[in-house]
Backbone bond lengths (Angstrom), bond angles and torsions (degrees), N, CA, C in turn:
res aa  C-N    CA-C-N  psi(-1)  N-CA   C-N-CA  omega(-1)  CA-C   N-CA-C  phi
1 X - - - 1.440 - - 1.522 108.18 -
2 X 1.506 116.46 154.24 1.382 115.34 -143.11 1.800 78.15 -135.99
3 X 1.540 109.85 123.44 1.643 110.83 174.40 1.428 95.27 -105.99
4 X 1.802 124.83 149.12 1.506 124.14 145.21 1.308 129.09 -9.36
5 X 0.905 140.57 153.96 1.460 134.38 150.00 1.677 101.87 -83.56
6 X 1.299 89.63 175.73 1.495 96.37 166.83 1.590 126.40 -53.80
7 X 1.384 104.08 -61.67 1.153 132.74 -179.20 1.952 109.31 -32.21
8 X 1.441 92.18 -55.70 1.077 102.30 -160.12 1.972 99.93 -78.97
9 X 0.613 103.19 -13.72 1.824 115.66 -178.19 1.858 103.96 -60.20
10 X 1.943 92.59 -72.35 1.248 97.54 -162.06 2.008 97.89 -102.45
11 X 1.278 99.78 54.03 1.826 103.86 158.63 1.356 137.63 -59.72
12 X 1.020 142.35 -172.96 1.171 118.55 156.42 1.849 109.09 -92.90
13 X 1.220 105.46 173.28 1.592 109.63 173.92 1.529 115.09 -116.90
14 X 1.207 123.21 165.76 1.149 120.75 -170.95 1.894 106.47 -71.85
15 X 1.184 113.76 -15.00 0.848 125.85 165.81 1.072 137.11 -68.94
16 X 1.897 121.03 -39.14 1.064 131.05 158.22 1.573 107.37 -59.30
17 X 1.145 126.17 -48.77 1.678 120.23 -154.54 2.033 81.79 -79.84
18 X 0.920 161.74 -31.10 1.041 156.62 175.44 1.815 112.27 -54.16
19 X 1.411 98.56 -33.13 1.781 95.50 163.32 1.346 112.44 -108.06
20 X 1.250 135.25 -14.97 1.368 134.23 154.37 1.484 109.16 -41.34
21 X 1.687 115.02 -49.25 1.661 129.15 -168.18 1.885 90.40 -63.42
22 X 1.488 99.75 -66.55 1.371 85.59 -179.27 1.546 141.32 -61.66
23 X 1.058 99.26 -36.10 2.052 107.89 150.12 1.466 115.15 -37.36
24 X 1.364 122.07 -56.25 0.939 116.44 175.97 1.602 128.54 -68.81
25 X 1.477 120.24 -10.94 1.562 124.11 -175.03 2.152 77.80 -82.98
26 X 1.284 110.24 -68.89 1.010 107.32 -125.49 2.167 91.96 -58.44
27 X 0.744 109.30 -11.67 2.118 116.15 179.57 1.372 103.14 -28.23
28 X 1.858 102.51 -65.70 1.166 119.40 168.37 1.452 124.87 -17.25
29 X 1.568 103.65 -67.63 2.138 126.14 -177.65 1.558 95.28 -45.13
30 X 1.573 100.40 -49.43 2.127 109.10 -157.26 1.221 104.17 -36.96
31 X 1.231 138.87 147.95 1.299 167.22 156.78 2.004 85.82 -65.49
32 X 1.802 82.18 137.77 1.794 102.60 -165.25 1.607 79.89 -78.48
33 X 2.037 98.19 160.28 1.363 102.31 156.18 1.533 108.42 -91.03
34 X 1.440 93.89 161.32 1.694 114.96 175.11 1.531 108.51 -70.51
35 X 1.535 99.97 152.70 1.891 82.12 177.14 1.255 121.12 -38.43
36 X 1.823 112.61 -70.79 1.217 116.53 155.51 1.611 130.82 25.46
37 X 1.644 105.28 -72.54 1.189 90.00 -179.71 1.481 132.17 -137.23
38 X 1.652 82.70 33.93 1.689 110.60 153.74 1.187 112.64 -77.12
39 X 0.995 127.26 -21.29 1.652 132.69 -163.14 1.464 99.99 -121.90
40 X 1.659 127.19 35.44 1.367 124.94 171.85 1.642 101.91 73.65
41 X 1.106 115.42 45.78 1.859 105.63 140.75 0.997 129.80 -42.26
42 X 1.712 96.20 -162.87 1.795 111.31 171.34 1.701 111.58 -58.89
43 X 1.323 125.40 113.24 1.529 112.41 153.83 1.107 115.67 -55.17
44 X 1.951 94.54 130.56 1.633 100.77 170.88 1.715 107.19 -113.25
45 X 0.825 127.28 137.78 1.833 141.15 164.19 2.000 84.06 -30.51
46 X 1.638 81.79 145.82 1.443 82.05 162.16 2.037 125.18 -97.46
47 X 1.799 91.71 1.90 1.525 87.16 146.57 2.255 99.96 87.14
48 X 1.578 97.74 -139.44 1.503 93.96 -169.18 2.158 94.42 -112.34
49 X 0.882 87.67 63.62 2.112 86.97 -177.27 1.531 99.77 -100.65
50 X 1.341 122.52 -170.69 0.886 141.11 -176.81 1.337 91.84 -102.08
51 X 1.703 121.35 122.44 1.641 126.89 160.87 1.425 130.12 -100.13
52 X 1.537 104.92 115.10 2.224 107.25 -166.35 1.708 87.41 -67.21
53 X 1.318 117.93 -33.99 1.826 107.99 -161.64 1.617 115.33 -84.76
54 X 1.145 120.29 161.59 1.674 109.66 -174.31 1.622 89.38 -165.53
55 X 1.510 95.66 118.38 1.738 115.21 -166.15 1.865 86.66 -105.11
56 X 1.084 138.61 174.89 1.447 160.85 166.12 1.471 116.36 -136.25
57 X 1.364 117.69 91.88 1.636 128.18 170.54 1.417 108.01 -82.95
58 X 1.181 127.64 133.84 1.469 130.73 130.90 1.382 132.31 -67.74
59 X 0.878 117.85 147.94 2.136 126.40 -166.65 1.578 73.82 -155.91
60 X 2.225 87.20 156.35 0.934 139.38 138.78 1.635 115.17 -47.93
61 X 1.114 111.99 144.78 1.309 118.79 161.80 1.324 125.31 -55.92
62 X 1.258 111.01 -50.30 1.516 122.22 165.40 1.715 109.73 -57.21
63 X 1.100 124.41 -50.23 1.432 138.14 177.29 1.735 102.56 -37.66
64 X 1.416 105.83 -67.59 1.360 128.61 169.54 1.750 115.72 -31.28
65 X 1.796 101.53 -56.04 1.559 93.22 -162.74 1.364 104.06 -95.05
66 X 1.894 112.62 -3.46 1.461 112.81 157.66 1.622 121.50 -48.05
67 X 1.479 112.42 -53.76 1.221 127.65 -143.30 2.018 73.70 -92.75
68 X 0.928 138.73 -46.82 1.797 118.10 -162.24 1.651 90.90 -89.82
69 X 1.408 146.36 -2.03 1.156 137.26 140.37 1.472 121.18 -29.06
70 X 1.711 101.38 -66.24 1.533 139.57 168.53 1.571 110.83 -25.59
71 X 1.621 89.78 -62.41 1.490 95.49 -179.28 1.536 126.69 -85.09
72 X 1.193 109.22 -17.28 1.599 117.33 159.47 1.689 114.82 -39.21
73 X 1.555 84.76 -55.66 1.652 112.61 -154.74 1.357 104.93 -59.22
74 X 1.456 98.33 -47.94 1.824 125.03 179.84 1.644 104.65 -53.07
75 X 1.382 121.67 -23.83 1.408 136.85 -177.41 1.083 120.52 -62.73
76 X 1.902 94.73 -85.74 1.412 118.40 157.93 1.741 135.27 -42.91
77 X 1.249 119.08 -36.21 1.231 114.69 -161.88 1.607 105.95 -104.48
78 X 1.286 104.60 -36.97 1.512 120.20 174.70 1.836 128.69 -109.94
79 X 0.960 106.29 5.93 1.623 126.36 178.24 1.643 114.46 52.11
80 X 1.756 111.19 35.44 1.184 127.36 -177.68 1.555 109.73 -92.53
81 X 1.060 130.41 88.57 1.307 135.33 165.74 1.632 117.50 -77.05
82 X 1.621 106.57 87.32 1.372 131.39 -178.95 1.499 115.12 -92.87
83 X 0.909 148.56 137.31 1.217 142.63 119.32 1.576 136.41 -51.11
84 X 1.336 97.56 159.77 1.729 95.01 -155.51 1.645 100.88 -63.95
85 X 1.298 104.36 -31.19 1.650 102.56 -170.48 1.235 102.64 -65.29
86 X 1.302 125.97 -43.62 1.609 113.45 -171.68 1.210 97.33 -85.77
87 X 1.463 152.91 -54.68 1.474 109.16 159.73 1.499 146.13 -11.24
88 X 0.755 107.01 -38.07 1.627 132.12 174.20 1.351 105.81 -65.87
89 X 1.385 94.78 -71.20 1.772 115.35 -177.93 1.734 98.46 -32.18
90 X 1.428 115.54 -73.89 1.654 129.68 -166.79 1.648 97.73 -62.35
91 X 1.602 120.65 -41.04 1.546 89.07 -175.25 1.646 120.38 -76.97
92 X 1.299 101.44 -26.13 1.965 114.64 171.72 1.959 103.65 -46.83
93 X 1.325 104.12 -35.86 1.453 129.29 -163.91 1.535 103.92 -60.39
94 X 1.394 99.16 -68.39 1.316 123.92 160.60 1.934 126.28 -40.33
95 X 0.958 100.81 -73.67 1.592 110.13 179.77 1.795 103.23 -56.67
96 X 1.409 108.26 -34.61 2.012 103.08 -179.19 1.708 88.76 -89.22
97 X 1.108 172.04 -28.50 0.717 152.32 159.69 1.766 123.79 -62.66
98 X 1.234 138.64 -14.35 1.201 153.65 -179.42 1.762 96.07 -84.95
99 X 1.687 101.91 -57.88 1.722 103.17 -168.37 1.719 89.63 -60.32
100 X 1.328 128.57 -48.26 1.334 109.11 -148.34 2.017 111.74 -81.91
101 X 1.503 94.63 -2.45 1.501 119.28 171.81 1.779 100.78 -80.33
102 X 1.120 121.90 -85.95 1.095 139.76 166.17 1.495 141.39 -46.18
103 X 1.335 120.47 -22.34 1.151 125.09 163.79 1.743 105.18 56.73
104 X 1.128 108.30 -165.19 1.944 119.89 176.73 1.368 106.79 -27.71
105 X 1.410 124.86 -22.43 1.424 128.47 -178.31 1.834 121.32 -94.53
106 X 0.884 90.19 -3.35 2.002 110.57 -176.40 1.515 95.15 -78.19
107 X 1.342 98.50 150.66 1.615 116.26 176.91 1.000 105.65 -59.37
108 X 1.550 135.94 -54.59 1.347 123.19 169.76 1.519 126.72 -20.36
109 X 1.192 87.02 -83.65 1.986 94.58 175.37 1.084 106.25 -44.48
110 X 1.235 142.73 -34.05 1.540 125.57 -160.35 1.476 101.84 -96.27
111 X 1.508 109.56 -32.82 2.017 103.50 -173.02 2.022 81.80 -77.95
112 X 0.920 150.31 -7.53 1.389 126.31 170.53 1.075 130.82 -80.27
113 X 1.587 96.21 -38.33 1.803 110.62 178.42 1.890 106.26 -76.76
114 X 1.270 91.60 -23.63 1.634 76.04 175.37 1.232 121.94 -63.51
115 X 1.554 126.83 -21.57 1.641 135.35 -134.32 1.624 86.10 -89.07
């Protein structure tokens, strides 16, 4: 008996290259970047897009009902209906943009070196 290879598993589909095609018209429409942040600006979250990468975190339980607290809150108080992933997305966003502002002085470095 003869299994896939890898290769052949995770290919693309005619389907994928059909939104790749369209990804690619729409580049064109995008609004240019500013020098700014051609040359390493502000990081922005990449927001509500379609994502090719898929990381797997473990949390605490508590960690967990912190962060969908978060997003409740984000609901209720501000009429932001987020999902947990893009939560995530904007605070990762946040903390690499602070270190690359801040350097040895960024929250990062300091909530690590404390541990």
């Amino acid at each position: 008996m003869s299994l896939p290879a890898a290769d052949d598993l995770f290919r693309p589909t005619a389907e994928d290259l059909g939104a790749a095609d369209k990804a690619m018209r729409a580049v064109p429409d995008a609004p240019e970047e500013s020098a700014d942040e051609a040359q390493g600006g502000p990081r922005k979250p990449s927001g509500r897009v379609r994502h090719d990468e898929k990381m797997t975190v473990y949390v605490t339980s508590d960690e967990l009902l912190d962060l969908e607290h978060t997003r409740l809150s984000l609901r209720r108080s501000h009429g932001l209906a987020v999902d947990r992933g893009r939560l995530v997305r904007e605070a990762i966003s946040l903390v690499l943009a602070d270190f690359e502002e801040h350097g040895d002085d960024s929250v990062l470095v300091r909530r690590l070196t404390a541990e």
